[in-house]
N, C-alpha and C positions, 0 to 999 in steps of 0.2 A: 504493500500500500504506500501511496505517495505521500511525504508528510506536507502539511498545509504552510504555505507561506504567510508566515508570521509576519513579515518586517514592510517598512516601506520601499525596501529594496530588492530588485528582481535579484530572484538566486541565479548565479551562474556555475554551469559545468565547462570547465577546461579537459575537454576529451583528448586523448589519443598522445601527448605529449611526453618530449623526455622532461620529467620536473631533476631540476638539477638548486638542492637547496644544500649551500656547504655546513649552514648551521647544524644541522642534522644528518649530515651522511647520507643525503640522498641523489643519486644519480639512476632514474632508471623511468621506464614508463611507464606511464601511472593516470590516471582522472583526478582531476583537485573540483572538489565542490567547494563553492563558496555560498556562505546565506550570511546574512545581518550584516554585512558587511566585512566577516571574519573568515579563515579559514575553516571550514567545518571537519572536511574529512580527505583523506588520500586514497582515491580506491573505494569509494562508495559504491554501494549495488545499486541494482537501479529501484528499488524498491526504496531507496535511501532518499533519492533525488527525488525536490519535488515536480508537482506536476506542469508549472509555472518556470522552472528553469531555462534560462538563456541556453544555448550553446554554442562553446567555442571549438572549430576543427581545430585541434592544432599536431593531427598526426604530419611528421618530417620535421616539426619544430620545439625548440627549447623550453620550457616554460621554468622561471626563475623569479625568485622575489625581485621587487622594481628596485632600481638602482637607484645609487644614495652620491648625491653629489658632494666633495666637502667644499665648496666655495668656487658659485657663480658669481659672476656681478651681473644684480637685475634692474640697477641704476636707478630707481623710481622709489622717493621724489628726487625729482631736482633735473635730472640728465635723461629725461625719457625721447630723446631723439636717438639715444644709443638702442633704449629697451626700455620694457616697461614689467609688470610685475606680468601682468599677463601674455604677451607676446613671447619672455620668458619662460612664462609656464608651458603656456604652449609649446615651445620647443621644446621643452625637458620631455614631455610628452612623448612627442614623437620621436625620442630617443630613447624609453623606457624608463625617463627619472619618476619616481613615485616620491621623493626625499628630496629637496635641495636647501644646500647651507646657505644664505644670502649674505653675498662682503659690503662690510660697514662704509664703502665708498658713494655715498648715495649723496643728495642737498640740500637740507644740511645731512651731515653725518649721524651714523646713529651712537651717537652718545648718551643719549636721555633715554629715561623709560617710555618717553612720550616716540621718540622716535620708534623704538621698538616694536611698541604696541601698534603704530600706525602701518610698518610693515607688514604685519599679523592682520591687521585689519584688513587692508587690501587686500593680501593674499588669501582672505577667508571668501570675499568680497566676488575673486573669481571664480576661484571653486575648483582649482587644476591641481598642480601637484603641491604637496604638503612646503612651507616653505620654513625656514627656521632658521632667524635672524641671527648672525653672529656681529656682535657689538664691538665698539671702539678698543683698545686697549688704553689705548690714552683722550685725554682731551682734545676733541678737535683733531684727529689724528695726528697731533703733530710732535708728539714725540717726551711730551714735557712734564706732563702732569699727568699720573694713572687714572682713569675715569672712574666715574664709581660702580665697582665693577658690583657690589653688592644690591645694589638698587636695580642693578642692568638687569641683572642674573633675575630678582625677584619679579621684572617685567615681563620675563619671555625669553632673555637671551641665553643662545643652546651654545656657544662659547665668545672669545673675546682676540681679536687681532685689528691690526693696522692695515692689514694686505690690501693692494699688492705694496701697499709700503714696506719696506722692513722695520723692523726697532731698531735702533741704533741707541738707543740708550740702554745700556748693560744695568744699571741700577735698577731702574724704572722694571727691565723684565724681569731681576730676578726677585723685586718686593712682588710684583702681578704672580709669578709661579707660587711662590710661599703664601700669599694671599685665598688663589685660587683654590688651594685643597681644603679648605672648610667648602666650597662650594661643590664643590668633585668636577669643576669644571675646564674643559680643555682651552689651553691657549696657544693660535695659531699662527706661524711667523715664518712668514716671506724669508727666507735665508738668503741677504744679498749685506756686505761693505759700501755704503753711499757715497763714499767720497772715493773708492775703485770704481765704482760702475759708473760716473756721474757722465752724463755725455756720451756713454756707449749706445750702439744702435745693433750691431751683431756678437757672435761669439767672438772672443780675441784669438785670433790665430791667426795660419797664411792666407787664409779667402779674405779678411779683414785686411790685411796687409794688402795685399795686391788689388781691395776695390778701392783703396784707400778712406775706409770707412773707420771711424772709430770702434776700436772692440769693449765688450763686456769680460771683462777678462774670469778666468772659473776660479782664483784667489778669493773676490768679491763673494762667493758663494763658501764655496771651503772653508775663509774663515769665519764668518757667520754662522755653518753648521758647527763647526768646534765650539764657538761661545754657547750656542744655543742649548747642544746637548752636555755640556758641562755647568750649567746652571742648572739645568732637569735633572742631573745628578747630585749637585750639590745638593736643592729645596726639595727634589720627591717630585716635583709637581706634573702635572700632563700638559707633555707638550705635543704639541705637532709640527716637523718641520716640512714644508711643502708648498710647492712644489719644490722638486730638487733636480739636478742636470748634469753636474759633475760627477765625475770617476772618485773625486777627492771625495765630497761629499757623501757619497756610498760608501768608500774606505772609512769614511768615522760614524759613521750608521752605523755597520754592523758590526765594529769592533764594540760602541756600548752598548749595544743589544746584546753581544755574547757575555757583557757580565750584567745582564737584566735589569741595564737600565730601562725601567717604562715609557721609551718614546716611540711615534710612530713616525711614522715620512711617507709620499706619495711623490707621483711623477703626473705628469700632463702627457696624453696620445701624441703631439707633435714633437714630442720629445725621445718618442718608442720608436722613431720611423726617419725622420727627415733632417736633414745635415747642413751644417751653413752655407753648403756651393748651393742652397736654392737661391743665395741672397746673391749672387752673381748675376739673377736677373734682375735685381733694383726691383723687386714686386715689392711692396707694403706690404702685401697679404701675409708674404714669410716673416714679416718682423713682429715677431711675438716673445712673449716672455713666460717663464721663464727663454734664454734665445735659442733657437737650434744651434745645436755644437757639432763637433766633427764625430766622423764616425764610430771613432774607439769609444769616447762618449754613449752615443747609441748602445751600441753591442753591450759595453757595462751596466747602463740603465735596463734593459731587454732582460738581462741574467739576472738582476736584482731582483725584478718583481716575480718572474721567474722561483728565483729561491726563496722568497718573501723575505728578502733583506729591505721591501720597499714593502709598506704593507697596502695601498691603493693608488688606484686610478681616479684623479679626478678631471674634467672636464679644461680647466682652465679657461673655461668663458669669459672673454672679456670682449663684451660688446662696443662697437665703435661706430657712428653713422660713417655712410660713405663718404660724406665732404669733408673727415675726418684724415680715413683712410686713404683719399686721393691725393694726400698730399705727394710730394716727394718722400723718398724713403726715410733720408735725416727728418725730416720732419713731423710725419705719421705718428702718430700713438702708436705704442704697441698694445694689442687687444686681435681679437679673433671669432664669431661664433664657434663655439664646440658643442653646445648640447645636443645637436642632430647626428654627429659624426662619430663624436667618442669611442660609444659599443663596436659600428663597425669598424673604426681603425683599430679596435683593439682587435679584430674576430680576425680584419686581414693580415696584419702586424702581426699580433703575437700566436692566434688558436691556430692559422690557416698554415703559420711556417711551423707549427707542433713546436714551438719556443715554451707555450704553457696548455695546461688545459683547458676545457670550458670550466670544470670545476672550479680551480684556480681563477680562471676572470669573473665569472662573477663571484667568491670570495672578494676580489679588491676591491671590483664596483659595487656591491651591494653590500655582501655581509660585514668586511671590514671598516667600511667605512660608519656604519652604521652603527661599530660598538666605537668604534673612535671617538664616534659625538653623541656617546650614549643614548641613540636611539631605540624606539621599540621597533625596527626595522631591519630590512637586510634577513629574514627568513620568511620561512613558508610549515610553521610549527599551527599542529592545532593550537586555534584559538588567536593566533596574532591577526591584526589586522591584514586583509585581503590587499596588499599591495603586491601585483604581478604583472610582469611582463612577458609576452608569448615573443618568442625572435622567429623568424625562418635565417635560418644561419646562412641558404644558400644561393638568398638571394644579391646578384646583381647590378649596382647602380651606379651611373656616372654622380660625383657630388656636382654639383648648380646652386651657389649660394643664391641664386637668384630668386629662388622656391622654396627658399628657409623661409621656416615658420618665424624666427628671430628676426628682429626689425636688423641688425647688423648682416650686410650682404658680404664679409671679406672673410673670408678662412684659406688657409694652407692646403686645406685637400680639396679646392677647384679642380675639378676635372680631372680627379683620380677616379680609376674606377674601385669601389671597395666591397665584399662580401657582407652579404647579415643587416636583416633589418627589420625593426619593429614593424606586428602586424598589430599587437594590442595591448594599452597599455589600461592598470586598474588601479583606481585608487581608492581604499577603503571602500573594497565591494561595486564601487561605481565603474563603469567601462567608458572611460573619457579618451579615449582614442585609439583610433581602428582606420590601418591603411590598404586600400581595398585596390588592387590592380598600380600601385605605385601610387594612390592620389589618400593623400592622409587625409583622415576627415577628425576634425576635433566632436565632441561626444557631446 
């Protein structure tokens, strides 16, 4: 007998799928029923399912808890010609994000509980993917005075950074880390030296030399991961350093990880894949940050996350209008859309050349990120909230920023062709986006 649908929410069955959840050891095929908005069951009968049930095909495809971003920029208020809170969502969408971190770069900044709450607000307002404010570390992000991180925290805020600014004040981060652990809260820092990178525009090396471009040199970073995880050692606290880029910075990753210090780090997809000779065409689109490095770089970042000396993948979205990005290349912000591309650069990039598993990538994209920022996310356990995403791994597509859902039209993987792509993305039980023949339709 069919049980009666109780809730205001249509039940849905994910039929035929491989559900791939790392929180729980599961890789295999299976039916996930969802009701109330939750996961109900794995493998229901059909005697189970009610009669009202949605159905999803997803035999040849992955089904996986929806991915956890740690730190978009959704620029609203203030800069909504780059993005907005919803044109944002929307993209995460159709990228599989069910979770996104929002960076405190907005205008004004979110320093206040008022700002915080107002991001919540909005994002309630739309109704897309889940959004969770990370607040100021300092005042006014400017470096000087620690915000109050206590009031932040009591508002809403799910952690505290500058990004993409660095800290450059060593005081300031290591009272915020000692600070933080009454809160049990993560604090998250750009790893870069401001007065080495000032003026950089690509990686510092011979492609830099010989465009005769200013470099970013990977000092700049290296010694910012050394400060960073030796204060996280000192105070205990939770840090997160990420994005990271260097070979260096990997070498002092995993050295205090093997005597258990509690830090985490992530990488950015343009950083898994592509090398500074893209910047030999003068495109803006490649000047991103953190910057593409050469390719020992790559190969070292690829093996880290690989071995989980890196423990996620986050998007690095940094949205920028076009009359931004048109500049010449000295000139251009660096910034990018990524929340449409991420999963498949990571499926082409890392699943496709068997560098990791599927297990493994969603681990970085969902489950890890998710206990990073101590979410209730990143699994597919009875009873959590119904955040999934169905992939077809084998699907084919040229990227066209032109048909991003994201108001920002520039990214790095123009007119690559890339593997894997959202068919359905669900958030708390809702199916807010479904791409049907290649043409995404928001829900």
């Amino acid at each position: 007998m069919s049980m009666p649908n109780t809730s205001g929410l249509q039940p849905i069955v994910i039929e035929g799928g491989r559900v791939i959840d790392p929180a729980n050891n599961i890789d295999r095929i299976a039916r996930l029923l969802i009701t109330e908005g939750l996961i109900t069951a794995i493998d229901p009968s059909d005697d189970d399912v009610p009669g009202d049930a949605h159905w999803i095909d997803a035999r040849a495809r992955i089904v996986a808890p929806g991915l956890v971003d740690l730190g978009a920029e959704l620029r609203q208020p203030g800069r909504e010609e780059d993005e907005t809170i919803q044109t944002g969502s929307d993209a995460a969408l159709a990228g599989g994000y069910t979770s996104v971190l929002c960076c405190s770069n907005t205008n004004p900044v979110i320093d206040s509980a008022a700002a915080v709450e107002l991001v919540s607000q909005i994002a309630q307002r739309v109704g897309g993917v889940r959004v969770f404010p990370i607040a100021c570390l300092s005042k006014g992000r400017e470096a000087e005075q620690m915000a109050e991180l206590g009031i932040l925290a009591e508002a809403g805020a799910i952690g505290f950074s500058d990004s993409p600014r660095p800290m450059p004040n060593d005081a300031l981060l290591k009272r915020a880390l000692d600070y933080c652990r009454m809160f049990d809260l993560p604090i998250f820092d750009r790893p870069e030296v401001p007065s080495l990178a000032e003026g950089g525009v690509m990686h510092d090396g011979r492609v830099s030399l010989v465009l005769g471009l200013k470099g970013l040199p990977t000092e700049a970073e290296d010694l910012a991961v050394a400060r960073d995880v030796r204060l996280a050692e000192a105070t205990k606290g939770r840090l997160h350093v990420g994005p990271v880029s260097t070979m260096g910075a990997i070498d002092m990753i995993g050295r205090v990880k093997a005597r258990d210090i509690a830090i985490s780090a992530s990488v950015c997809p343009h950083n898994l894949h592509g090398s500074d000779a893209l910047l030999r065409s003068f495109d803006s689109r490649f000047k991103v940050h953190p910057p593409m490095r050469s390719p020992a770089h790559v190969e070292t970042l690829q093996q880290a996350v690989a071995d989980g000396t890196i423990d996620a993948i986050q998007s690095g979205h940094m949205p920028r209008a076009r009359e931004k990005k048109g500049n010449d290349l000295e000139q251009a912000p660096f910034g990018a859309a990524a929340l449409e591309t991420t999963l498949a650069a990571v499926i082409t990039d890392m699943i496709r050349t068997e560098i990791m598993s599927w297990s493994r990538a969603i681990e970085c994209l969902s489950t890890n990120p998710a206990r990073i920022a101590k979410l209730p996310a990143g699994t597919l356990s009875i009873g959590a909230a119904a955040d999934v995403t169905v992939i077809d791994p084998d699907s084919a597509w040229t990227v066209h920023a032109d048909g991003f859902l994201s108001r920002c039209q520039s990214t790095p993987m123009e007119n690559r062709e890339l593997h894997g792509r959202v068919t359905h993305t669900v958030v708390g039980g809702r199916l807010l986006f479904v791409c049907v023949e290649e043409s995404a339709i928001i829900v």
